[in-house]
Backbone atoms as SQL, in Angstrom:
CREATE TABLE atoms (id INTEGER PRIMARY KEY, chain TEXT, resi INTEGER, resn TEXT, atom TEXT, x REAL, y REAL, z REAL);
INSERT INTO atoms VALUES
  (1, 'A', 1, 'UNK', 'N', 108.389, 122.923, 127.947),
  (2, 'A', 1, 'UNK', 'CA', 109.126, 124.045, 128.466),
  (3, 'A', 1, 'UNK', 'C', 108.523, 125.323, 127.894),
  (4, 'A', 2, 'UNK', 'N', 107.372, 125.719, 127.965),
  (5, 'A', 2, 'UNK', 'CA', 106.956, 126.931, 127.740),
  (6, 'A', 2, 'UNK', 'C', 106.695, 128.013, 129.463),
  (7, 'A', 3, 'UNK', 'N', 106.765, 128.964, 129.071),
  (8, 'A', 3, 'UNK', 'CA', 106.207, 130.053, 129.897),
  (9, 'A', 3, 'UNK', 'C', 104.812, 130.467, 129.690),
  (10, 'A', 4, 'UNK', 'N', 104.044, 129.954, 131.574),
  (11, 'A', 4, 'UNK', 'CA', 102.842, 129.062, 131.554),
  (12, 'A', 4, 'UNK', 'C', 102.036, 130.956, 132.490),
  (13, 'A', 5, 'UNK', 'N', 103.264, 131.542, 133.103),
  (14, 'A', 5, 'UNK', 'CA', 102.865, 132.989, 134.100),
  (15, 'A', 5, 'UNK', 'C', 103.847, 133.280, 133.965),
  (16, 'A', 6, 'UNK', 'N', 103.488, 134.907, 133.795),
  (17, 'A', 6, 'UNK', 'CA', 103.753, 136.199, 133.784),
  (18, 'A', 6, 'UNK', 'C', 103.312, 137.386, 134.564),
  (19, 'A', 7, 'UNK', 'N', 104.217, 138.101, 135.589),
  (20, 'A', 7, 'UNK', 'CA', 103.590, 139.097, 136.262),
  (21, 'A', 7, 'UNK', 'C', 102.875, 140.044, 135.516),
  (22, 'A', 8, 'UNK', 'N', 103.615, 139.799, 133.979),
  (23, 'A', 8, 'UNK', 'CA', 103.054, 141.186, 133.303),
  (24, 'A', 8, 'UNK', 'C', 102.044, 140.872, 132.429),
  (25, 'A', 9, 'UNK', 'N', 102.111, 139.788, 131.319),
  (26, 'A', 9, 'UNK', 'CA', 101.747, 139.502, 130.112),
  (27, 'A', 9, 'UNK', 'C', 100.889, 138.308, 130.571),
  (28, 'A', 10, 'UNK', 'N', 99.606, 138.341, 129.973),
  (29, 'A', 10, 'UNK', 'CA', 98.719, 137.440, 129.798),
  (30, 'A', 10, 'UNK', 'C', 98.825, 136.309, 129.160),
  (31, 'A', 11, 'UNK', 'N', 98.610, 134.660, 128.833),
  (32, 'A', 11, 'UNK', 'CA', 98.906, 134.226, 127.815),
  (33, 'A', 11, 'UNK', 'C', 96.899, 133.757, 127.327),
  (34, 'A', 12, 'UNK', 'N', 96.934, 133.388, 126.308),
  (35, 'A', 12, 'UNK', 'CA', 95.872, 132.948, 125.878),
  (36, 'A', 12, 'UNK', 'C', 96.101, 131.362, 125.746),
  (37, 'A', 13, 'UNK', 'N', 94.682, 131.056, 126.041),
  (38, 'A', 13, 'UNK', 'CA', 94.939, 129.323, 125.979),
  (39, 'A', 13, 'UNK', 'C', 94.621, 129.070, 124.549),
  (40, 'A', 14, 'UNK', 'N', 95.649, 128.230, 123.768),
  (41, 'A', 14, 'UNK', 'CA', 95.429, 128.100, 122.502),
  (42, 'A', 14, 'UNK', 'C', 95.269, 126.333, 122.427),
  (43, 'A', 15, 'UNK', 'N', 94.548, 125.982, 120.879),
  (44, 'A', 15, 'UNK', 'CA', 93.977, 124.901, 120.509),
  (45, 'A', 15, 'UNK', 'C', 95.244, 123.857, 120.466),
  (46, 'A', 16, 'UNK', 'N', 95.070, 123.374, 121.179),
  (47, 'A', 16, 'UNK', 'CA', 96.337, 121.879, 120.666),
  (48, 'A', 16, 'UNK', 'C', 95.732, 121.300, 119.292),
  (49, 'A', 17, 'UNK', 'N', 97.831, 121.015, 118.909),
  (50, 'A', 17, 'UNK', 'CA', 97.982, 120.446, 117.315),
  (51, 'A', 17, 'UNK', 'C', 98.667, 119.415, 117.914),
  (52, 'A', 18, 'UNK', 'N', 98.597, 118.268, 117.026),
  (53, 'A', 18, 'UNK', 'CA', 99.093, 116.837, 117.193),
  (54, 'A', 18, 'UNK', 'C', 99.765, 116.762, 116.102),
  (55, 'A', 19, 'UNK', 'N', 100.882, 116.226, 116.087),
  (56, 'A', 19, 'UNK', 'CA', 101.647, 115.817, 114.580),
  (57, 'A', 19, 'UNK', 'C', 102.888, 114.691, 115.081),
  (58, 'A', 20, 'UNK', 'N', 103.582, 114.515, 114.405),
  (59, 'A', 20, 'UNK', 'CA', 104.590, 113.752, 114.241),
  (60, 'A', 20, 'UNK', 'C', 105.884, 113.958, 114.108),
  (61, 'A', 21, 'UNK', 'N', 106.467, 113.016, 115.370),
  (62, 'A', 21, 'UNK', 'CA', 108.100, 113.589, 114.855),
  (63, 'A', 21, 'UNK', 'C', 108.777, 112.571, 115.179),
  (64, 'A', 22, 'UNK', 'N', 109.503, 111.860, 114.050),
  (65, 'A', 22, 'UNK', 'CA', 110.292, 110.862, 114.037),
  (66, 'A', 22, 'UNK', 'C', 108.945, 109.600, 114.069),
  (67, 'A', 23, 'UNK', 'N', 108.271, 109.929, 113.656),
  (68, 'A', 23, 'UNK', 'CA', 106.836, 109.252, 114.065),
  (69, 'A', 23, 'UNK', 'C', 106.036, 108.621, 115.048),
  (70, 'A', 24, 'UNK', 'N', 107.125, 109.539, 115.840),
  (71, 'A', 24, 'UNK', 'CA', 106.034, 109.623, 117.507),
  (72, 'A', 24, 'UNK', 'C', 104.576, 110.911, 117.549),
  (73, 'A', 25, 'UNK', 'N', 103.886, 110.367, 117.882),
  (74, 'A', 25, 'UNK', 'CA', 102.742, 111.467, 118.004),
  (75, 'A', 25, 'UNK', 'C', 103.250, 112.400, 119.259),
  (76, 'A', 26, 'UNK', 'N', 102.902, 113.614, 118.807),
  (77, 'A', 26, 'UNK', 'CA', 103.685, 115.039, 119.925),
  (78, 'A', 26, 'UNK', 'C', 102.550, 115.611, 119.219),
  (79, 'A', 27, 'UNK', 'N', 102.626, 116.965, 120.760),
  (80, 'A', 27, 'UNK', 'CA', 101.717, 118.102, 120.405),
  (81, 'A', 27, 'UNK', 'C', 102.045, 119.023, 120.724),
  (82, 'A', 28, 'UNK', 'N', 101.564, 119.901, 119.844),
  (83, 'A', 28, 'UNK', 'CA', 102.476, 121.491, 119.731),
  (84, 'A', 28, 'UNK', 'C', 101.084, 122.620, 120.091),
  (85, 'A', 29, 'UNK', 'N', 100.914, 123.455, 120.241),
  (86, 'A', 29, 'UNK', 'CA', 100.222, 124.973, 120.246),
  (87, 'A', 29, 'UNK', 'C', 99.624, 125.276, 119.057),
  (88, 'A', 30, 'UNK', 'N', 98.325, 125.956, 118.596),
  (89, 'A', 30, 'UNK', 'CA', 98.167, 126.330, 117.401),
  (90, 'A', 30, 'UNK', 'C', 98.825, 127.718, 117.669),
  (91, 'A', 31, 'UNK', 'N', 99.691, 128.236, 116.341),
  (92, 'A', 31, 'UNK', 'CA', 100.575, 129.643, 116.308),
  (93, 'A', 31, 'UNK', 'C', 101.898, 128.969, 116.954),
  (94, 'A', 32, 'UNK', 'N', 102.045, 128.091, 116.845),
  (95, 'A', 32, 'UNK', 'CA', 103.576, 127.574, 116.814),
  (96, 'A', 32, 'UNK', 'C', 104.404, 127.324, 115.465),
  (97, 'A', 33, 'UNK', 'N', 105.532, 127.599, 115.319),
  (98, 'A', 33, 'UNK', 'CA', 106.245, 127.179, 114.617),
  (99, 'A', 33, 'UNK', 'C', 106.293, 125.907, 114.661),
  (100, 'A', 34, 'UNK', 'N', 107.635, 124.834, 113.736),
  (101, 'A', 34, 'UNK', 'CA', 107.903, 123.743, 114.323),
  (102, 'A', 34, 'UNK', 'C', 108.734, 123.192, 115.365),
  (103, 'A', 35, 'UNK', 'N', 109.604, 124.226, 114.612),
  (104, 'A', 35, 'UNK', 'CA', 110.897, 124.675, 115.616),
  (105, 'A', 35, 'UNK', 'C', 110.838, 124.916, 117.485),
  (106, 'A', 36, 'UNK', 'N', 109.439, 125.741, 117.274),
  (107, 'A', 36, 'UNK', 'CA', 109.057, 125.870, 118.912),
  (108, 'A', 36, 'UNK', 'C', 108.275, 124.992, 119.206),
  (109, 'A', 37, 'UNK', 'N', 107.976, 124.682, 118.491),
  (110, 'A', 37, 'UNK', 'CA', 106.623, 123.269, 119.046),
  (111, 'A', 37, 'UNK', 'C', 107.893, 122.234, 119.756),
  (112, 'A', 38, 'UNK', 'N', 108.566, 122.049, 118.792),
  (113, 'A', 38, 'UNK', 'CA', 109.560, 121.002, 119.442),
  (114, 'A', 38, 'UNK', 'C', 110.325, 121.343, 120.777),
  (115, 'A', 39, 'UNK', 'N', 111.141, 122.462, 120.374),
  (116, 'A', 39, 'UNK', 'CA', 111.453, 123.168, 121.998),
  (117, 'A', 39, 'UNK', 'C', 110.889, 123.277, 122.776),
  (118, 'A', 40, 'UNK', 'N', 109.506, 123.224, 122.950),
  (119, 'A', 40, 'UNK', 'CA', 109.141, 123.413, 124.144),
  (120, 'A', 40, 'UNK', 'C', 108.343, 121.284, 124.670),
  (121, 'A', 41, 'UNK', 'N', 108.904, 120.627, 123.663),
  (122, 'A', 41, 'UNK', 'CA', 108.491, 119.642, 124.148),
  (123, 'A', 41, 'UNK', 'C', 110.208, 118.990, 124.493),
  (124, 'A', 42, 'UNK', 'N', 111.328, 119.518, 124.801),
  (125, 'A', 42, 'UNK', 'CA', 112.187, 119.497, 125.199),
  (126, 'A', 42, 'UNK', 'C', 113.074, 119.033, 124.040),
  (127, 'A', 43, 'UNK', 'N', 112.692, 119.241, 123.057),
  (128, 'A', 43, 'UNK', 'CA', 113.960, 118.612, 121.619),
  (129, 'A', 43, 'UNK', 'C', 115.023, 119.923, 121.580),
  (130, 'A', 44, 'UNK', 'N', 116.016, 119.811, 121.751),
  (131, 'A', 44, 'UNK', 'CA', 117.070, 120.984, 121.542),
  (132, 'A', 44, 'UNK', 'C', 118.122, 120.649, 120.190),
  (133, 'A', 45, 'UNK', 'N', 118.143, 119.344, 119.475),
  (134, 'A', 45, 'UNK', 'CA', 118.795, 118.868, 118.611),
  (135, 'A', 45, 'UNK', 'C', 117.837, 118.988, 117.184),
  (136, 'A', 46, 'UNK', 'N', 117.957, 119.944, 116.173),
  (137, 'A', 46, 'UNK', 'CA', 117.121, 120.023, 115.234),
  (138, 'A', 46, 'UNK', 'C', 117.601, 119.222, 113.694),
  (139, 'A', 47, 'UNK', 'N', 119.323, 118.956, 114.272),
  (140, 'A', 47, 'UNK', 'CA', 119.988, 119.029, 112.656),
  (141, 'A', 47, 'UNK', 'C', 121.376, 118.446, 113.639),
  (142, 'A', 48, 'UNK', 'N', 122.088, 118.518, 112.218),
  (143, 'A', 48, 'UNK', 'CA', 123.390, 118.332, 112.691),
  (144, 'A', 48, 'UNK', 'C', 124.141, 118.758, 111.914),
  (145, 'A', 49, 'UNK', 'N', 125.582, 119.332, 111.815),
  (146, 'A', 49, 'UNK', 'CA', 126.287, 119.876, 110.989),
  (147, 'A', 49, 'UNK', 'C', 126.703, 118.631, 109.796),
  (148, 'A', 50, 'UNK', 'N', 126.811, 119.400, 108.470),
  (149, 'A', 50, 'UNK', 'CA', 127.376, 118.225, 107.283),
  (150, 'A', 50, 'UNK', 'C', 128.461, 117.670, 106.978),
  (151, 'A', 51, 'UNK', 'N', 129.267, 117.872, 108.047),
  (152, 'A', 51, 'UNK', 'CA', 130.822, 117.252, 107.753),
  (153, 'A', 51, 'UNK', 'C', 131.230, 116.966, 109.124),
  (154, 'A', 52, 'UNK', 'N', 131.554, 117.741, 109.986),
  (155, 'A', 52, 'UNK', 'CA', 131.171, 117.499, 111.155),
  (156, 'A', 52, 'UNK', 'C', 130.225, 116.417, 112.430),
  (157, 'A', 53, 'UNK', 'N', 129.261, 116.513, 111.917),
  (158, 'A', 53, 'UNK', 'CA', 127.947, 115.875, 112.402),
  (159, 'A', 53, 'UNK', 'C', 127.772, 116.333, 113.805),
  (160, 'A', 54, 'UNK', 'N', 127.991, 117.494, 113.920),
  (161, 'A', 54, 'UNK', 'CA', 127.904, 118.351, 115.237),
  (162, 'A', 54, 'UNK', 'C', 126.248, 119.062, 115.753),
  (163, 'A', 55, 'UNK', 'N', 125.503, 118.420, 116.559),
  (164, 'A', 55, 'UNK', 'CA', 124.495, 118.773, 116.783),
  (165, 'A', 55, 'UNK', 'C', 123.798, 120.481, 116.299),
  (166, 'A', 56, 'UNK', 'N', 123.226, 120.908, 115.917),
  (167, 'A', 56, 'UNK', 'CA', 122.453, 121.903, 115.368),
  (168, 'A', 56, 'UNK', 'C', 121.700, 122.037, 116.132),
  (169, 'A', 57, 'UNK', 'N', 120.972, 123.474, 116.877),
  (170, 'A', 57, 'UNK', 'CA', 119.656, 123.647, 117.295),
  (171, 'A', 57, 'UNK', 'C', 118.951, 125.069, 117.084),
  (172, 'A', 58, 'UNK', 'N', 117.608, 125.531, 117.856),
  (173, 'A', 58, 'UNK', 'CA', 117.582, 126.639, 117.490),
  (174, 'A', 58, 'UNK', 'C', 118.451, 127.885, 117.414),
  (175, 'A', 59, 'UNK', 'N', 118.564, 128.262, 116.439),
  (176, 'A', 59, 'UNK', 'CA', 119.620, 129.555, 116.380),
  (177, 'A', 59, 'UNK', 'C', 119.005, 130.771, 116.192),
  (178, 'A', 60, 'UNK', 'N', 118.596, 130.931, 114.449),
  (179, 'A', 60, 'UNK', 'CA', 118.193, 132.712, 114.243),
  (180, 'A', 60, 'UNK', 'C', 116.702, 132.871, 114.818),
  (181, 'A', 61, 'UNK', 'N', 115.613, 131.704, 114.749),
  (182, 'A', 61, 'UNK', 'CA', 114.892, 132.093, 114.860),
  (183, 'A', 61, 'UNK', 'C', 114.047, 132.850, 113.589),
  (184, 'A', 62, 'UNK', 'N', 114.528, 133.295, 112.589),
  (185, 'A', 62, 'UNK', 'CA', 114.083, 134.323, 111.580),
  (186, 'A', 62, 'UNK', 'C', 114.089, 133.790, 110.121),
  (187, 'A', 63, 'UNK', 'N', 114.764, 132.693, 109.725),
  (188, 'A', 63, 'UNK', 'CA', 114.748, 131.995, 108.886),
  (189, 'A', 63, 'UNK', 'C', 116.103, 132.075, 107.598),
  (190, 'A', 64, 'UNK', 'N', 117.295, 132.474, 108.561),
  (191, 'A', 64, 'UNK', 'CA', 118.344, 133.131, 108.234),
  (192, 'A', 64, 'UNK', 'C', 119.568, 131.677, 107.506),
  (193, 'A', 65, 'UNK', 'N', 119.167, 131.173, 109.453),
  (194, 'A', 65, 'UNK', 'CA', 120.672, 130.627, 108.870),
  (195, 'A', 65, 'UNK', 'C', 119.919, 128.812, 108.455),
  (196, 'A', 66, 'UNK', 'N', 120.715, 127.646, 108.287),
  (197, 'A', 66, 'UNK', 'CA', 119.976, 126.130, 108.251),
  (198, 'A', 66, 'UNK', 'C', 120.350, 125.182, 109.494),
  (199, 'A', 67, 'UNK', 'N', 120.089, 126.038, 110.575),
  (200, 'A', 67, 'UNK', 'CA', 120.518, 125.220, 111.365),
  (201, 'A', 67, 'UNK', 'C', 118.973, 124.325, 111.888),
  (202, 'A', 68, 'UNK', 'N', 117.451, 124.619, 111.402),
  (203, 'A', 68, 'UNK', 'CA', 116.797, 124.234, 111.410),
  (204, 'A', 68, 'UNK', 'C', 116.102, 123.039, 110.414),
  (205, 'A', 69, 'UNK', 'N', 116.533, 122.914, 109.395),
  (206, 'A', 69, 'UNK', 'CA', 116.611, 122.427, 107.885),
  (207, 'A', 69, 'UNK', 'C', 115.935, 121.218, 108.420),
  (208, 'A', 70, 'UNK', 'N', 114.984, 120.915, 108.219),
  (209, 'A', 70, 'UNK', 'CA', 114.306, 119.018, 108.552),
  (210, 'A', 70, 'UNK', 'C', 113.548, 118.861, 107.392),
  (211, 'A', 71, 'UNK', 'N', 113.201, 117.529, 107.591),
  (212, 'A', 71, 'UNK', 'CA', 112.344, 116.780, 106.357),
  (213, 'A', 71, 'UNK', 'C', 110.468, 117.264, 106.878),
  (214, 'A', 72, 'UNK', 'N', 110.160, 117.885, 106.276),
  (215, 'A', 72, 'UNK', 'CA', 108.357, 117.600, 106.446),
  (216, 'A', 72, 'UNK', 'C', 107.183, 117.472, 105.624),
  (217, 'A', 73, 'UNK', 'N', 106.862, 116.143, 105.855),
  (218, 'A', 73, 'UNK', 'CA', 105.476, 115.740, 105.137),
  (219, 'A', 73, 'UNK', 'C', 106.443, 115.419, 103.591),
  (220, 'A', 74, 'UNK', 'N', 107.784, 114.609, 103.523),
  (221, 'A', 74, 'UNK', 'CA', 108.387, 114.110, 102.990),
  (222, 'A', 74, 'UNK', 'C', 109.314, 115.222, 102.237),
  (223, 'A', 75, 'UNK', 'N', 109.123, 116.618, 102.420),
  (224, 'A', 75, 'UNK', 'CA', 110.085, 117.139, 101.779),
  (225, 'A', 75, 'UNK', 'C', 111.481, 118.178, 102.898),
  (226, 'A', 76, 'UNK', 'N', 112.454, 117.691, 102.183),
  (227, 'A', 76, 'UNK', 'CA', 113.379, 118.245, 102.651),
  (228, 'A', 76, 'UNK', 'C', 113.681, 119.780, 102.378),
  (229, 'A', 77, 'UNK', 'N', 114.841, 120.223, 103.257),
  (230, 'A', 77, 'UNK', 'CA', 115.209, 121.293, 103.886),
  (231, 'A', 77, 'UNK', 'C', 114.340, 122.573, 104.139),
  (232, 'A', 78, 'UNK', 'N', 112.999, 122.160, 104.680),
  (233, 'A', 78, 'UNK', 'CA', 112.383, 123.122, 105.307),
  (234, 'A', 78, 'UNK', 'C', 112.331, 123.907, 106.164),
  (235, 'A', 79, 'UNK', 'N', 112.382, 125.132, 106.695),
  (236, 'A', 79, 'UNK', 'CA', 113.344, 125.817, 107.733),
  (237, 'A', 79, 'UNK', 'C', 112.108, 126.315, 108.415),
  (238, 'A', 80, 'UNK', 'N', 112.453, 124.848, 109.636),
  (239, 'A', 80, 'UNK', 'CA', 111.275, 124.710, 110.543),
  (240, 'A', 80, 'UNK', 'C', 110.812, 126.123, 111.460),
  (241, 'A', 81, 'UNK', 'N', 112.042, 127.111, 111.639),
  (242, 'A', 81, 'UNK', 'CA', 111.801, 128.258, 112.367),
  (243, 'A', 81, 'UNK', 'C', 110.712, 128.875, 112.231),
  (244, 'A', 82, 'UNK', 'N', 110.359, 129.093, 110.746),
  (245, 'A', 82, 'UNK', 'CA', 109.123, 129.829, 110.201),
  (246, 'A', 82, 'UNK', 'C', 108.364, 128.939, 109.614),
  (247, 'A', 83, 'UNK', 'N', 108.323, 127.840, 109.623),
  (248, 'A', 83, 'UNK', 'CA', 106.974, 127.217, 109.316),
  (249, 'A', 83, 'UNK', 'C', 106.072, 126.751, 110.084),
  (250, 'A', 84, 'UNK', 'N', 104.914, 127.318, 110.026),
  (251, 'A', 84, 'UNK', 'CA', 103.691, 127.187, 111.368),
  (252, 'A', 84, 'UNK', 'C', 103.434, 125.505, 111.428),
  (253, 'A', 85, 'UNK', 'N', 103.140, 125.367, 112.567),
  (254, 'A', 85, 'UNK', 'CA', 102.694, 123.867, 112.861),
  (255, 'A', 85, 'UNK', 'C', 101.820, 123.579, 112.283),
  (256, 'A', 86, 'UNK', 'N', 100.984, 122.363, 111.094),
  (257, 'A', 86, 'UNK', 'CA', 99.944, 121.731, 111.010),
  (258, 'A', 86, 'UNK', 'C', 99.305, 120.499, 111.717),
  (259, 'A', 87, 'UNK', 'N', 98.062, 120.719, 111.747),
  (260, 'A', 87, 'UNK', 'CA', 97.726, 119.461, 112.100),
  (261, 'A', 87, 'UNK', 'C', 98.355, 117.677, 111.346),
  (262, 'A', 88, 'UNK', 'N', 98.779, 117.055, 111.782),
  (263, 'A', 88, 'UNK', 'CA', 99.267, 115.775, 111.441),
  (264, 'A', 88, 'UNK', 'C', 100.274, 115.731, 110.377),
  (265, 'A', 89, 'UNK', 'N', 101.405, 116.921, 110.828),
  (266, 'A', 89, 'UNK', 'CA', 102.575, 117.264, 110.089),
  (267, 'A', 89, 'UNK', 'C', 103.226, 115.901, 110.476),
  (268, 'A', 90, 'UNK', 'N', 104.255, 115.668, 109.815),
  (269, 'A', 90, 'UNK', 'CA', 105.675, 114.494, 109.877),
  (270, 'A', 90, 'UNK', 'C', 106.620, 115.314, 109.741),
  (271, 'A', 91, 'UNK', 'N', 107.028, 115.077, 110.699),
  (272, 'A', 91, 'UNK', 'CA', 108.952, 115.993, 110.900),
  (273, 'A', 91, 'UNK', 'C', 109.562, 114.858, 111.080),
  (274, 'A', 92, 'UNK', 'N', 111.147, 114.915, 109.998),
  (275, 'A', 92, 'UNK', 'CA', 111.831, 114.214, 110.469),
  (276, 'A', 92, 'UNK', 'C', 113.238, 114.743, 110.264),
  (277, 'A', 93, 'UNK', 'N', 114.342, 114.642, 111.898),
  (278, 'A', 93, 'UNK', 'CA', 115.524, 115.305, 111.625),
  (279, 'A', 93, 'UNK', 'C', 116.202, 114.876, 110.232),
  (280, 'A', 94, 'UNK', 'N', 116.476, 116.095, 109.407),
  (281, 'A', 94, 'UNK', 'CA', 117.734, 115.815, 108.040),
  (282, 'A', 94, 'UNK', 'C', 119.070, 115.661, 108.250),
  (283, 'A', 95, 'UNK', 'N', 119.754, 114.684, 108.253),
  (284, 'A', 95, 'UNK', 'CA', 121.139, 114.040, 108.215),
  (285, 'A', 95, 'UNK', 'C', 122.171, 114.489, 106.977),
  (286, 'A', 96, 'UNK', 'N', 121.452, 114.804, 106.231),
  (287, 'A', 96, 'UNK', 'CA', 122.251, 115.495, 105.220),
  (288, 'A', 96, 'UNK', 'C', 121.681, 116.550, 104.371),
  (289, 'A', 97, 'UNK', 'N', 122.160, 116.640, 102.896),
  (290, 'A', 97, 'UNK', 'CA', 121.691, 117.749, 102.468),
  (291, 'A', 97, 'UNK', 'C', 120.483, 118.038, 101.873),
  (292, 'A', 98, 'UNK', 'N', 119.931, 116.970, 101.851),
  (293, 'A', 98, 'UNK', 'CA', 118.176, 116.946, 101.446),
  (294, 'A', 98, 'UNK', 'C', 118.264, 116.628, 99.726),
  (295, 'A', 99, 'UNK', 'N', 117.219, 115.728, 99.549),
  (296, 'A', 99, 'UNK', 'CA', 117.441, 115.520, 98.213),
  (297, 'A', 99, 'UNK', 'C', 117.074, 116.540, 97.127),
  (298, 'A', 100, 'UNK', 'N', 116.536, 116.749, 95.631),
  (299, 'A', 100, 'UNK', 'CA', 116.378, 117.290, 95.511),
  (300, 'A', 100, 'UNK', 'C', 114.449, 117.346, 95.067),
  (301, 'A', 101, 'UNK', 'N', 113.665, 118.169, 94.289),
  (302, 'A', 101, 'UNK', 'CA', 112.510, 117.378, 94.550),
  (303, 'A', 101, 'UNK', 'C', 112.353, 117.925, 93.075);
């Protein structure tokens, strides 16, 4: 689900990244977040609330609130909004409050 044309704005074709999520191989944009890498491969569920267990998804965008909070490359509550995609990252949704490290 990205925006592929624009009457106004050009896009540039950028390098595909491959990584992991839930340890399915997916591919994201280089200059993606994780957060958008995933959205635009149609994931809208990033988290879930901690008492509740009420689905979470993108929210601030800015690195505000934890509604992004996942496990990557084994460490928890990383706030996927602002962290750029790597090559052969591991994302995995956090169920709770992340351990500590």
């Amino acid at each position: 689900m990205r925006i592929k044309e624009h009457p106004v704005l050009d896009f540039e074709k950028k390098q595909i990244i491959h990584f992991y999520f839930e340890g399915e191989r997916v591919e994201g944009l280089q200059g993606d977040t994780i957060a958008s890498a995933l959205h635009a491969l149609g994931v809208k569920v990033l988290g879930q609330s901690l008492f509740k267990h009420r689905p979470r998804g993108f929210y601030c965008a800015i690195g505000n609130c934890a509604s992004c909070l996942m496990i990557v490359d084994g460490k928890p509550n990383i706030k996927t909004c602002t962290t750029l995609l790597q090559p052969n990252m591991s994302v995995y949704l956090q169920k709770d409050k992340g351990g500590l490290l």
